[in-house]
C-alpha atoms as one frame of an Amber mdcrd trajectory, in Angstrom:
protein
  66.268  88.351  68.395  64.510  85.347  67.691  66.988  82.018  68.067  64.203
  79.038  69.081  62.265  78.429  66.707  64.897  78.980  64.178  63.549  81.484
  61.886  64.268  79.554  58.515  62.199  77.218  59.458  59.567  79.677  60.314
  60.147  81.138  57.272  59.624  77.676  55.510  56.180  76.828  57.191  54.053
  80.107  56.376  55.545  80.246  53.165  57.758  83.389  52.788  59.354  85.930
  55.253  56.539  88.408  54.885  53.647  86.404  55.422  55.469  84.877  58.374
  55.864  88.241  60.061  52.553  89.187  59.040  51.236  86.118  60.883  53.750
  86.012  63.901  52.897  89.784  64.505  48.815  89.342  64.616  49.479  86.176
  66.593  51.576  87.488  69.285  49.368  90.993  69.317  46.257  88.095  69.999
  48.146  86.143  72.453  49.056  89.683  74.495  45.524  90.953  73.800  43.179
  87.679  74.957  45.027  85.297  76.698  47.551  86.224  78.945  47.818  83.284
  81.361  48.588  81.853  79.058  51.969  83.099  78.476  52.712  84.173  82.225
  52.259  79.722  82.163  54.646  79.187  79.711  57.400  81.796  80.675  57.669
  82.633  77.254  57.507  85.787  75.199  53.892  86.216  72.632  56.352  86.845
  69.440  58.285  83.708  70.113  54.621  81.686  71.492  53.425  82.694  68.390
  56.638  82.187  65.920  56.262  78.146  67.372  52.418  77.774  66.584  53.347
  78.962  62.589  56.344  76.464  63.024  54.240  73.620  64.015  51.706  74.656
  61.942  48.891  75.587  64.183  48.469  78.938  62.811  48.278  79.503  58.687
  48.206  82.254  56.822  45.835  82.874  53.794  46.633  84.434  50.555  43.701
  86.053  48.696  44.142  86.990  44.946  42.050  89.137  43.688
């Protein structure tokens, strides 16, 4: 379960609960995928790595309508 970042706020940054798990989910998969040492540095899980980036807004999602 996800307590820090709080997840409304999350929620509140990428814009609504889907796209924010949409996002979280590629970041973390990234984060796992291409840097590593990065999270062995930082002590912290990729899902809650990633779930601060969208937070602080470091990682956006875009919409496309077609």
């Amino acid at each position: 379960m996800l307590f820090e970042p709080p997840i409304d706020e999350v929620v509140k940054a990428a814009g609504n609960a889907y796209i924010a798990t949409i996002i979280i989910g590629a970041r973390a998969k990234e984060l796992q995928n291409k840097i590593p040492a990065l999270l062995q540095a930082s002590s912290s899980l990729a899902i809650t790595y990633a779930a601060e980036e969208v937070k602080n807004g470091e990682v956006i999602g875009v919409s496309v309508k077609k």
